[in-house]
C-alpha positions as CSV (number, residue, x, y, z in Angstrom):
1,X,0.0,0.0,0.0
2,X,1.0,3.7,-0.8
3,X,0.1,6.7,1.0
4,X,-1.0,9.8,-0.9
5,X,-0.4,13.3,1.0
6,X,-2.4,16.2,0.1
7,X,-2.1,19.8,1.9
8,X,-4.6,21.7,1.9
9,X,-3.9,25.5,0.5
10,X,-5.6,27.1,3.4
11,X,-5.3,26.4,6.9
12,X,-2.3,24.2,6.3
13,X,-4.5,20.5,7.2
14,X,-3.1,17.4,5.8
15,X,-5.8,15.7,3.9
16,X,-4.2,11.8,4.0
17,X,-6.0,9.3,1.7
18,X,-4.2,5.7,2.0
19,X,-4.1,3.7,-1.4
20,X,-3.7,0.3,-1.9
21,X,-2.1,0.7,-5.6
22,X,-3.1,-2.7,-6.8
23,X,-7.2,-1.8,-6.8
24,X,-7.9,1.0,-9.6
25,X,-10.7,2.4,-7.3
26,X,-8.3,2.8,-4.7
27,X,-6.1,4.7,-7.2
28,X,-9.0,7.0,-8.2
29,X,-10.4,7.7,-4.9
30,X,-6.6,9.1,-4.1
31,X,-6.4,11.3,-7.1
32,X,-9.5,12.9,-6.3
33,X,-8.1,13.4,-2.4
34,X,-5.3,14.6,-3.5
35,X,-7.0,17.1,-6.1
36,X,-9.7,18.1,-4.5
37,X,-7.3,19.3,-1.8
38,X,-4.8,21.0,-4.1
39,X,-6.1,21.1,-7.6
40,X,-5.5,19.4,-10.8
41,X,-2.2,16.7,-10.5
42,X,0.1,16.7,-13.6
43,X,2.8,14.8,-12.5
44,X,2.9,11.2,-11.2
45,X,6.2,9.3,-9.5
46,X,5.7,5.8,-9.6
47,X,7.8,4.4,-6.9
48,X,5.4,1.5,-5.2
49,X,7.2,-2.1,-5.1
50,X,8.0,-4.9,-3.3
51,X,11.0,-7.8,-3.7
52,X,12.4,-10.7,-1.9
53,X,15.1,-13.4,-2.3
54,X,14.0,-16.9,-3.4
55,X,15.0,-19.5,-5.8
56,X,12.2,-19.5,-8.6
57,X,11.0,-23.1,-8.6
58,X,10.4,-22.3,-4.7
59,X,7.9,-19.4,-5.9
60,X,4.5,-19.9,-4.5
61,X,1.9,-18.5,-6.7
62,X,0.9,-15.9,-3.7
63,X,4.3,-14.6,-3.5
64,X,4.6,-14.1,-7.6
65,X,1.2,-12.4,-7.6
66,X,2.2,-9.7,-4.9
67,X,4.8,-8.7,-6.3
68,X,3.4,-7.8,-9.8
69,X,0.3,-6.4,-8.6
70,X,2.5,-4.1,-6.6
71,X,4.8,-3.2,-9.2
72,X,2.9,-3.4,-12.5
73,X,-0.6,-3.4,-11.7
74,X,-0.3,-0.8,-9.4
75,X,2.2,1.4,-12.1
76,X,-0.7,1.1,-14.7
77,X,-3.4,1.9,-12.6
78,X,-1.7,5.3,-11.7
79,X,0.0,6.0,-14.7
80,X,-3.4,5.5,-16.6
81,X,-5.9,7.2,-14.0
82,X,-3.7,10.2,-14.4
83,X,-3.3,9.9,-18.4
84,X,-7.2,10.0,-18.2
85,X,-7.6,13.0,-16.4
86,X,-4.6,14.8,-18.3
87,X,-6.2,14.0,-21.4
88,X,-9.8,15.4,-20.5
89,X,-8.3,18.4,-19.6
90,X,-6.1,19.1,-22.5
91,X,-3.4,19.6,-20.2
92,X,0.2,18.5,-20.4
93,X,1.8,16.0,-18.0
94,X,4.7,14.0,-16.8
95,X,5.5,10.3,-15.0
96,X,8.2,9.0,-13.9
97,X,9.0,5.2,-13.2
98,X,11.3,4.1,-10.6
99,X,12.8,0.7,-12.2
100,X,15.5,-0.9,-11.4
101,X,19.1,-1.2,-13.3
102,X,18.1,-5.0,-13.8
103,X,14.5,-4.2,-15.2
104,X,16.8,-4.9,-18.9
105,X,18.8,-7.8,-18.2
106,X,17.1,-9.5,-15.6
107,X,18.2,-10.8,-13.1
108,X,18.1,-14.7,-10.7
109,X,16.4,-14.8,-7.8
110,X,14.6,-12.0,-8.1
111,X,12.4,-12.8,-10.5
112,X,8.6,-11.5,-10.2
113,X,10.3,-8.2,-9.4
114,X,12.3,-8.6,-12.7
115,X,9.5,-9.6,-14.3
116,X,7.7,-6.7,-12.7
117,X,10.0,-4.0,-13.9
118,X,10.7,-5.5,-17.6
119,X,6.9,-4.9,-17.3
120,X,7.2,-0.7,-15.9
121,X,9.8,0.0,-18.3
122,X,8.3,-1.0,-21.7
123,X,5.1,0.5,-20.4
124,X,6.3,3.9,-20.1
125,X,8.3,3.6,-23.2
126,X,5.2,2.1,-25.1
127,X,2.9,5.4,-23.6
128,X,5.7,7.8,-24.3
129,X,4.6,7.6,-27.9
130,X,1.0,6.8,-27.4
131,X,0.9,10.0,-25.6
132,X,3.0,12.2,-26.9
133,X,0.5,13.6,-28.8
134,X,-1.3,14.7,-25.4
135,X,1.8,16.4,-24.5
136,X,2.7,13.7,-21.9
137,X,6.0,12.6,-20.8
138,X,7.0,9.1,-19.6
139,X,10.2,8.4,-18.2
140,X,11.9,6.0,-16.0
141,X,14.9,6.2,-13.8
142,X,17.1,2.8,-12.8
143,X,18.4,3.3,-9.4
144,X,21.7,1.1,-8.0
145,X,21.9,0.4,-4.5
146,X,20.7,3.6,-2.6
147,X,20.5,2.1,1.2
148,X,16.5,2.4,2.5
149,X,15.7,0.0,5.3
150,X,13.2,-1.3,4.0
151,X,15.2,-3.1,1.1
152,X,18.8,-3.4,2.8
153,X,16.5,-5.6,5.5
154,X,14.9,-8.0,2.9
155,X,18.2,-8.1,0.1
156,X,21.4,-6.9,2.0
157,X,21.5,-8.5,5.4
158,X,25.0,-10.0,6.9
159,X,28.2,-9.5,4.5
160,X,25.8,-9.4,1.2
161,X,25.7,-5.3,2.2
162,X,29.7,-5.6,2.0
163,X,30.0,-7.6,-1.4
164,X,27.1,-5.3,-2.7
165,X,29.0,-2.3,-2.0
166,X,32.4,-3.9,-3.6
167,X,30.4,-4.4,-6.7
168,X,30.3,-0.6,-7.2
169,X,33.5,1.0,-8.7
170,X,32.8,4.0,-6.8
171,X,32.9,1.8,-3.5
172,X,30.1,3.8,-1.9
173,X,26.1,3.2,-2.1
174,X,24.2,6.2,-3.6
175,X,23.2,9.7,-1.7
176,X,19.1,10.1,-1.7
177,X,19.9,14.0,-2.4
178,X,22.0,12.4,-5.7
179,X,18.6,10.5,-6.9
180,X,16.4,13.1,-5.6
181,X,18.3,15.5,-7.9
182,X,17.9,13.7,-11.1
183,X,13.7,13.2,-10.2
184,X,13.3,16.6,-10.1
185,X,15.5,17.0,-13.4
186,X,13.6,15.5,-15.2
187,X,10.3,16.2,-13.8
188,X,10.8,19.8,-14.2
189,X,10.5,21.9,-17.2
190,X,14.6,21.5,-17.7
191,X,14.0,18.5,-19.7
192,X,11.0,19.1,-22.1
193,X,12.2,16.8,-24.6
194,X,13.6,13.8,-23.1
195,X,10.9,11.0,-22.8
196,X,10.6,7.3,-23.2
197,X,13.7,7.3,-21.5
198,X,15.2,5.0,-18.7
199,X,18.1,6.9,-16.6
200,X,20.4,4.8,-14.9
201,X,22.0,5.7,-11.9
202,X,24.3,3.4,-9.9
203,X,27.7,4.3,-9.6
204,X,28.7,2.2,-13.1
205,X,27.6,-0.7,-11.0
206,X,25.5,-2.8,-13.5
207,X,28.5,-2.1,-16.7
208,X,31.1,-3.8,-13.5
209,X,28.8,-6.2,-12.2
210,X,25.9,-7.5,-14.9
211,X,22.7,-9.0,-13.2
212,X,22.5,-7.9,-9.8
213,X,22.0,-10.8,-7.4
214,X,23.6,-13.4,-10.0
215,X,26.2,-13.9,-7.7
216,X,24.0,-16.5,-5.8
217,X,24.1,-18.9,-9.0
218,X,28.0,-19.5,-7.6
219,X,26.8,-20.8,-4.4
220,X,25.7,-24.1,-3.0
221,X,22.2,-24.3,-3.7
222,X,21.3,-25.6,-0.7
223,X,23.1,-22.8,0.9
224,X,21.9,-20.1,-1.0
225,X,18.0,-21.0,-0.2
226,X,18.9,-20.8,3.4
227,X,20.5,-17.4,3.1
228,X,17.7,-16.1,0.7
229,X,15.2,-17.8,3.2
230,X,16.9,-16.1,6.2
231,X,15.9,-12.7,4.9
232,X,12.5,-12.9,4.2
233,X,10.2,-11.0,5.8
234,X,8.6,-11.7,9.2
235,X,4.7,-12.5,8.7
């Protein structure tokens, strides 16, 4: 689930409307909280996902289905409630994608998210010329390792934190202000003509290191389930 913040223009009251991104009613009721409180939205960053560790043929249907109804199902219900309302007003518009550097190559272990992301990136490619006739520009930026703990506690626990970060030529994860940055780029009104693009921005890691978790295809398979089962989440 997402949460979509609104504040209101007078009086300064947060108007809050929680959004499950996987239910396109959900998705509409938020862009009408969110507009009613501020006005017309012409810009969208997709940014809701979820990923886990796990030898495929271990998949359980559940767990494939999450994780692609986060990632893909929820990017096209947002990405197309706002292209509707965009496109009744006449107005111009931007979204963004966050992908991931593997959302190309693939990438083991990780599948439904690769899956997933494959998925986000050829979508907002695909609308970039669908909709460039509505003035609307689709973009996607591919991220390395920026540490969150959200996805250092589900994919970087123990020394995988220390090989990930040897992995990077730079030998340092990335900055939030350094991704941050490049969002509002090319968000703003500096960039009018880039679209249907995917920025990547990782430090060189995926021209050093290729697919990112590949590294697990080295080790005893055995072994590797029991690390990748040791980091899943609690229930």
């Amino acid at each position: 689930k997402a949460t979509v913040a609104a504040i209101e223009a007078l009086g300064g009251k947060a108007a809050c409307s929680t959004c499950d991104v996987r239910d396109s009613a959900s998705v509409r009721a938020a862009f009408d909280a969110v507009e009613a409180a501020l006005g017309p939205v012409n810009g969208l960053i997709n940014n809701a996902a979820g990923n886990f560790l796990c030898a495929s043929e271990d998949l359980s249907d559940n767990a494939f289905d999450a994780v692609v109804k986060i990632v893909l199902y929820g990017t096209f219900h947002a990405t197309r409630e706002l292209g509707r309302r965009l496109i009744e007003r006449k107005a111009p518009g931007h979204v963004l994608s966050i992908v991931t550097t593997y959302a190309a190559s693939g990438s083991a272990f990780v599948l439904p998210s690769a899956a997933a992301k494959a998925g986000v990136l050829a979508m907002m490619r695909s609308l970039a010329v669908e909709w460039a006739t509505y003035d609307i520009r689709l973009n996607a930026i591919a991220p390395g390792p920026f540490k969150t703990e959200g996805a250092f506690s589900r994919l970087m626990v123990g020394d995988l934190e220390k090989q990930a970060k040897k992995r990077v030529p730079s030998q340092r994860f990335g900055e939030h202000d350094e991704l941050t940055n490049l969002v509002a780029y090319i968000l703003s009104d500096a960039s009018p003509y880039q679209t249907g693009d995917c920025v990547t921005i990782d430090g060189a890691e995926s021209l050093f290191s290729g697919q990112q978790f590949a590294g697990f295809a080295h080790i005893d398979r055995a072994a590797a389930k029991e690390m990748m089962s040791a980091v899943k989440p609690r229930k």
